[in-house]
C-alpha positions in Angstrom: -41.4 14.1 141.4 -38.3 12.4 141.8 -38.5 12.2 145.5 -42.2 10.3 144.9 -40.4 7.8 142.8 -38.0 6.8 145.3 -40.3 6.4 147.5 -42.2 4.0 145.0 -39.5 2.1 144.0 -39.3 -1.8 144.2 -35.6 -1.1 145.8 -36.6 1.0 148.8 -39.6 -1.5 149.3 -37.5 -4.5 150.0 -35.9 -2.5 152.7 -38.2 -1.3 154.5 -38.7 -4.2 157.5 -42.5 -5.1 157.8 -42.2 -6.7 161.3 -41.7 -3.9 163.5 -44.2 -3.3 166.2 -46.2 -0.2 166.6 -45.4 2.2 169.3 -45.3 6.1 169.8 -44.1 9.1 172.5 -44.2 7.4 175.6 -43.5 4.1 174.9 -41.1 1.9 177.0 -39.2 -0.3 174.6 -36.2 -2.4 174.7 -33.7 -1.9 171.4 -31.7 -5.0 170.4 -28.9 -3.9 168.2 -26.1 -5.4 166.8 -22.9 -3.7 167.8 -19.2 -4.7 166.0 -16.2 -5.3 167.8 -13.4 -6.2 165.9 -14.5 -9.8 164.5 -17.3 -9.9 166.8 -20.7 -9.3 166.5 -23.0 -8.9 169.5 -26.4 -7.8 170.2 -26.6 -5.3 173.3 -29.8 -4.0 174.5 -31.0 -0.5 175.4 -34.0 0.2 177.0 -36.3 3.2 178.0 -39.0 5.6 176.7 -40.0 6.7 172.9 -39.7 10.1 173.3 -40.2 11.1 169.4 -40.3 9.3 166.0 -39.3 11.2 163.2 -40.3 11.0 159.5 -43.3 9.1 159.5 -43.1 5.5 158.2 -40.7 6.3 155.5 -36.5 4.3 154.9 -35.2 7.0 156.7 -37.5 6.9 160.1 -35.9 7.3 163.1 -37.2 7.0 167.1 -34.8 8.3 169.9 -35.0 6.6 173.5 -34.3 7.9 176.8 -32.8 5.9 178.9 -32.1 6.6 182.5 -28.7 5.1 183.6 -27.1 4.6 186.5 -26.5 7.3 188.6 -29.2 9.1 187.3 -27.4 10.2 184.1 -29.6 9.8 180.8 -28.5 8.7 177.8 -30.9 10.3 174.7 -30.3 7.8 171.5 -31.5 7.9 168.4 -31.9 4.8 166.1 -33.3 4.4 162.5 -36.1 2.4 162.2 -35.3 0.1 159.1 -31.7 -0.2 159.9 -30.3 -4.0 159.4 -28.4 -3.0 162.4 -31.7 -3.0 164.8 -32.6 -6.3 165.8 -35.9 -6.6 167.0 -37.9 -4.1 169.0 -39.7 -5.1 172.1 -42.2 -2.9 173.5 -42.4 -3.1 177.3 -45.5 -1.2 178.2 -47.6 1.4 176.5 -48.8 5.2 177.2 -51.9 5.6 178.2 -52.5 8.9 177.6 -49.9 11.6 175.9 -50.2 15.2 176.2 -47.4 16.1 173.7 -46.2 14.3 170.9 -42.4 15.0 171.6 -41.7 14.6 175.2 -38.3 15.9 175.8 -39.3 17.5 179.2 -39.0 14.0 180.2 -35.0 14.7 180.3 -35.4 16.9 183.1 -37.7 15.0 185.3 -35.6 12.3 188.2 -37.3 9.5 187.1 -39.0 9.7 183.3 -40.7 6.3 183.5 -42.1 6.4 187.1 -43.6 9.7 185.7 -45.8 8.8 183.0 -49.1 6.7 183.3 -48.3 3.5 181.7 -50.1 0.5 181.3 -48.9 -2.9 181.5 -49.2 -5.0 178.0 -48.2 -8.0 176.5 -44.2 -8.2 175.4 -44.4 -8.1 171.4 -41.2 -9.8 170.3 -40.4 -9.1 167.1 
């Protein structure tokens, strides 16, 4: 009962952000995120495919992105979806067609975004 009442309530509401963009497994997005150095403040990006969301639509959603670096190492990363810390989220280009709603095989494949079959759509800036 309690945990229905948080969910309800006017405070975790006015956090959730309204302007992200929808996307799922498969997705290839660009993160901006703020990162602190110091005094500094600066917004890096990280780009590469969804490869899960977790907890629905919820305060404490998360996504984690796959990105493949140089060198061919990947870098698996897991942001929160209503986190002040996330700037915007661009989506790059969409799935077509997912088999699996959690595609961590995609980890083991050379290159993950060559693999699937994406197709091309407008940049959503948000």
């Amino acid at each position: 009962m309690t945990n229905q009442l948080l969910r309800n309530s006017q405070v975790v509401k006015d956090q959730l952000k309204t302007d992200n963009p929808e996307f799922k497994s498969g997705t290839v997005v660009e993160v901006h995120y703020k990162i602190k150095e110091g005094t500094k403040e600066r917004i890096q990006i990280f780009s590469g495919v969804v490869i899960s969301r977790h907890n629905g639509e919820g305060l404490d959603a998360t996504f984690t992105v796959l990105k493949n670096s140089t060198a061919g190492i990947k870098v698996f990363r897991t942001f929160p979806l209503h986190s002040p810390s996330v700037d915007k989220i661009v989506v790059v280009s969409a799935l077509q067609r997912a088999k699996q709603s959690k595609l961590y095989h995609l980890g083991q494949i050379k290159d993950p975004i060559k693999s699937l079959r994406v197709k091309k759509v407008k940049s959503i800036n948000i």
